[in-house]
N, C-alpha and C positions, 0 to 999 in steps of 0.2 A: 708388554703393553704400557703406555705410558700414557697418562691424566687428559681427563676428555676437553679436545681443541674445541672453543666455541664462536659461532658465528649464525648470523641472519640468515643466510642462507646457502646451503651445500649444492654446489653443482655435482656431477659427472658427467666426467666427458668434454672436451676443447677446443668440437668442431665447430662449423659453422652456427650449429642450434647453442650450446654452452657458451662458446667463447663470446656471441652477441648477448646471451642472455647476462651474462656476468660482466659484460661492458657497459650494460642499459644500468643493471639494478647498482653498481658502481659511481655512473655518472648520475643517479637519484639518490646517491649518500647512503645505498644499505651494504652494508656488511657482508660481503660476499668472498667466496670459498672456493676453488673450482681444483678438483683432482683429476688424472686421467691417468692410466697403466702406461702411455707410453712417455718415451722421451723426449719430445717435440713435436710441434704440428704436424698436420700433412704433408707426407712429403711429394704427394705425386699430384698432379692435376685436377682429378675428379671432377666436380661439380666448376662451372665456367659460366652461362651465361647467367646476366645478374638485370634483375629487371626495376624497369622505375619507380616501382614500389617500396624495392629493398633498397632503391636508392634513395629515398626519403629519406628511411630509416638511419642509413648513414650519415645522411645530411646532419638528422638528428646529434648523432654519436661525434661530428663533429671530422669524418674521416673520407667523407667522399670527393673530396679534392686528392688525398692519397691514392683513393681507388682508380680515380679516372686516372692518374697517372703513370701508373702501374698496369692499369688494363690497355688491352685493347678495344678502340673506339668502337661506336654504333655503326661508323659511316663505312667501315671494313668488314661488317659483320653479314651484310646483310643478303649474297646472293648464293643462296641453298641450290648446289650442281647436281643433278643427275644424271649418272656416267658410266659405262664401261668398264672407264679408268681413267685416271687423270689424263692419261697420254691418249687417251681412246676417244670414242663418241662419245660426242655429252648429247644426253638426250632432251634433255631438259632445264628450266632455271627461274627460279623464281627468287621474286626480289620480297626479303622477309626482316621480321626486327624491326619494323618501320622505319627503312630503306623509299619503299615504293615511294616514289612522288606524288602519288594518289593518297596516300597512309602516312607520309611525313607528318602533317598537321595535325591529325589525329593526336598522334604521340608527343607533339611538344604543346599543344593544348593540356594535354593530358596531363603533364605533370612537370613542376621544373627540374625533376632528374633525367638524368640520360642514361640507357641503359648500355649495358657495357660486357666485354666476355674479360671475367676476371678468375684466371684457373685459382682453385681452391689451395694449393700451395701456398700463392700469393694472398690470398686473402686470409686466411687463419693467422698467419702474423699480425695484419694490421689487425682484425679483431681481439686478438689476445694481447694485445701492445694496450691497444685501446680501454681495455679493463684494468690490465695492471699499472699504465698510467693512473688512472683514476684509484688505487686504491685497493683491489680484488688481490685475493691470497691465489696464485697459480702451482698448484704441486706437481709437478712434472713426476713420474717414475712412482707415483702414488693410484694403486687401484683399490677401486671400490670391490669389499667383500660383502656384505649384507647391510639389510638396516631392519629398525624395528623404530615404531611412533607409537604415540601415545597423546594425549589430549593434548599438551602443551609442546609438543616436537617431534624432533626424528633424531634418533641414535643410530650412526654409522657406525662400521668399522671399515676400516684402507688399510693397505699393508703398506709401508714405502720401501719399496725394494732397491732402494741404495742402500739403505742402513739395517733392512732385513724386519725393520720394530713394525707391529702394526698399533694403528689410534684409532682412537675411538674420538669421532666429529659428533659436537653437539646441537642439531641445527633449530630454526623454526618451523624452516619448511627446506625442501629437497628439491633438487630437479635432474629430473634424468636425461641425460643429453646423448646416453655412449651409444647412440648407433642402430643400425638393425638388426644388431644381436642383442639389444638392450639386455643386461639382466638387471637393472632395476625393474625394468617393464615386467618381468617374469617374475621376481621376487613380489613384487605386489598384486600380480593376479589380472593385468590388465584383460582383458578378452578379444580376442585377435580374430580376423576374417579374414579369409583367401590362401596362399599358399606361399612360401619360399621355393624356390629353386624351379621356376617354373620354364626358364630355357639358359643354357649356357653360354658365356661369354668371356674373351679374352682382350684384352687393352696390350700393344704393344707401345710404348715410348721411345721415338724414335728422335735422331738428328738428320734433317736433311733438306738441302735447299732443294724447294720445290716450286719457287718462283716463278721460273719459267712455262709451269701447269698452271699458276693459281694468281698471280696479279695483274693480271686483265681480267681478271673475273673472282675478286675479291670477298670472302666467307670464312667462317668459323665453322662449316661441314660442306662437305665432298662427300655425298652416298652415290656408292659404287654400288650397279646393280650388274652380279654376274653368278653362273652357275653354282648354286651350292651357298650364293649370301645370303637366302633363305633361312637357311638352317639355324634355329638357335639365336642369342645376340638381340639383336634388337629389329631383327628383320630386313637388313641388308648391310653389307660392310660400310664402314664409314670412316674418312680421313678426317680428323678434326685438326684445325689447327690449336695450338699452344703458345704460341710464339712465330708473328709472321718474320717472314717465310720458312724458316728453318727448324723448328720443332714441330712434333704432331705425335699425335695420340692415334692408332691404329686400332681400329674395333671389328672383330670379327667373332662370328657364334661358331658352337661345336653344340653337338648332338648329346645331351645332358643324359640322355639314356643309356650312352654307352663311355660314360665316363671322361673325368678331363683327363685331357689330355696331357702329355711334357711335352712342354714349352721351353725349349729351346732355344738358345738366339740363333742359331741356324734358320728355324720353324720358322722364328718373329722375322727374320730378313724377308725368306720366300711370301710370307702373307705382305709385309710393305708393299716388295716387290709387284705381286701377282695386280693389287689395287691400286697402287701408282701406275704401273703400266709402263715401265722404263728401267731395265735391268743395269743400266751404265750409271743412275742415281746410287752417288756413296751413302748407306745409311749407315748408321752407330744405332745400336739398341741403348738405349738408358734404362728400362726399365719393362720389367711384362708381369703379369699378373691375371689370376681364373680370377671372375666372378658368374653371381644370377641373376637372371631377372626374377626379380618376388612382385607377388602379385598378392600383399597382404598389410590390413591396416588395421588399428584398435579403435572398438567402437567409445571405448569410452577414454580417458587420455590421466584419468586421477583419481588417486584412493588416502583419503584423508589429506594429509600434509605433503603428499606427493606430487608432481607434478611431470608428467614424459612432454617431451617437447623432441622436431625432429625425425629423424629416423627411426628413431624409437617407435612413435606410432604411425609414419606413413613410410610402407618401403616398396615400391615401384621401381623401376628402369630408368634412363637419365631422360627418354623422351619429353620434350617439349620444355625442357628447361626448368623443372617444378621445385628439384631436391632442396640446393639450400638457401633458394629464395622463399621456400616455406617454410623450413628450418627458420629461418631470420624472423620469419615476420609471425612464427610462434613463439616465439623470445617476446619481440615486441608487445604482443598481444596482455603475455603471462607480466611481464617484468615491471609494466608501471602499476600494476591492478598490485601485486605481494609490495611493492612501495609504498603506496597508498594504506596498506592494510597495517605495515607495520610501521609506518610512520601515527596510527592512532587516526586517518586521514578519514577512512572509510571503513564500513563493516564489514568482517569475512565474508560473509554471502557473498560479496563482490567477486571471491575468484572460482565460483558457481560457471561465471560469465563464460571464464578459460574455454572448460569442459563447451559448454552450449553454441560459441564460437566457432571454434578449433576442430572439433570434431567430426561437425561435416566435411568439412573442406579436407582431412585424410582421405575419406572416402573416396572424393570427386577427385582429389590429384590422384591417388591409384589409379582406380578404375579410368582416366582418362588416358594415363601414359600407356597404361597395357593397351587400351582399344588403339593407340596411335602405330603399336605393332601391327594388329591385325589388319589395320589398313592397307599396311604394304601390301597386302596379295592381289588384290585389284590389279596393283599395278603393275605386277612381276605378269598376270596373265597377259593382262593389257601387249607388254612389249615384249610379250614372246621369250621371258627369260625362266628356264626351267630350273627347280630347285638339282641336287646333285643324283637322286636317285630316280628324277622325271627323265634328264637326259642320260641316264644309262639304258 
């Protein structure tokens, strides 16, 4: 163990909720810390659409010219397919994102960002650039072990697993960023509602031109309605784009009661396959991976000097775009109020605010993305498409 590291404030964690939160209180001149267990950002897609909101935020941070660059536009985003299969009947399509010509004005009234689908890969660099430009200590390969606070701070300890030593971080204040496994959240007692693992889902990562299905009818989702995409998931398979036209994100559920499944790239082909709807399409796997839908958020968000931002206290399904556009804009919320307080600017009571703000708004993005599942069923009776044990 080696002599306790000091600083303003301790992140964990380097995803979208840390790595914004440690860019803000950075570009506000405070002293910031951010550790995470692994060895670089994300590395796969995850969270993507990015709303005008958080595009403020960046405007803010100085990076939203980056983003749009790097993302893919509004003006490609915006026609939500319902289908078959890509090669199949499209049943349906609606124009969404504020795309519609009726909703265009709406949205550029609304704000001068433009929303954008920016896969979380791509984005976690420029927000981690963006902090350690300005200043922010980044420990890569450094995990959080426990803390403990007291009137005037928080005492960490990290292990860094290059060099095997663990430190002890001396901070002001703390902010838990690591996810929906949080164990900050769980070290300090946060109080949690709803459930984890409440249906199962697999993301395959695919290469493959599929332009010939998808650019005359231009989107960042293709949901596949067919026997059995009921199951699990998020309530019907879905092709996401990643990168037009050649990369895609494959989502399909399995039945969380009888366990995940192996996952194969054999498996991951056939599912491509079956939802594309075109066996002669060469796909490459890059990547597959189980998750769950949780259906579980903290009522309260902070306990003394602590702060959970993130996944940490909202963990939901990716429906309706919520993840880390409210990750972002809980950073924002938290990052100039602990500025303020420790610049001598404003009195503690101020980050009272956090909690009184933030809090709600866990609840309602949960509870919205789950209800966004259950709506599929309507529409599965609606067109006659049976889950896998209706048509046996």
């Amino acid at each position: 163990m080696t002599g306790a590291i000091e600083t303003d404030v301790l992140i964990v964690g380097s995803g979208p909720a840390g790595a914004s939160a440690a860019a803000l209180l950075s570009m506000y001149g405070v002293k910031t810390m951010v550790v995470t267990k692994f060895n670089w950002t994300c590395g796969t897609p995850r969270a993507h659409i990015t709303n005008q909101r958080t595009m403020e935020v960046l405007r803010d941070l100085g990076v939203e010219q980056q983003v749009l660059m790097e993302a893919a536009p509004q003006e490609i985003m915006g026609n939500n397919v319902f289908c078959t299969s890509l090669a199949g009947e499209e049943l349906g399509r609606l124009q969404t994102w504020g795309t519609h010509p009726s909703r265009k004005a709406d949205y550029d009234l609304a704000s001068p960002g433009k929303m954008c689908d920016m896969p979380q890969n791509l984005m976690e660099p420029v927000l981690v650039g963006a902090a350690a430009r300005r200043g922010a200590t980044i420990c890569f390969n450094w995990e959080y072990l426990s803390l403990t606070q007291d009137a005037t701070g928080v005492t960490a300890e990290v292990r860094d697993h290059v060099s095997g030593l663990t430190h002890t971080v001396r901070a002001k204040y703390l902010i838990g960023a690591d996810g929906g496994r949080s164990k900050v959240a769980e070290d300090i007692g946060l109080p949690m509602e709803g459930k984890m693992g409440v249906a199962g889902a697999m993301n395959v990562i695919i290469e493959a031109d599929l332009s010939r299905y998808v650019a005359h009818r231009p989107s960042v989702l293709y949901w596949v309605m067919q026997p059995g995409s009921d199951v699990g998931g998020i309530g019907m398979g879905l092709i996401r784009m990643v990168r037009p036209w050649n990369e895609w994100l494959i989502l399909w559920g399995y039945d969380i009661a009888a366990g995940p499944p192996r996952l194969s790239d054999k498996m991951a082909i056939e599912i491509a396959h079956k939802l594309i709807g075109d066996h002669t399409i060469q796909v490459k796997v890059k990547a597959t991976s189980l998750w769950t839908v949780n259906d579980m958020y903290a009522t309260s968000n902070t306990r003394g000097r602590v702060f959970c931002i993130g996944d940490a206290v909202h963990r939901h399904p990716p429906s309706n775009g919520l993840g880390s556009n409210t990750s972002i804009q809980d950073a924002y919320n938290l990052a100039w109020k602990l500025a303020h307080v420790l610049k001598g600017q404003a009195d503690p009571s101020l980050l009272a605010t956090y909690e009184a703000e933030r809090s709600p708004i866990a609840k309602q993005i949960v509870k919205r993305a789950n209800q966004s599942i259950g709506e599929f069923g309507p529409i599965f009776d609606a067109l006659g498409l049976l889950s896998t044990k209706d048509a046996d």
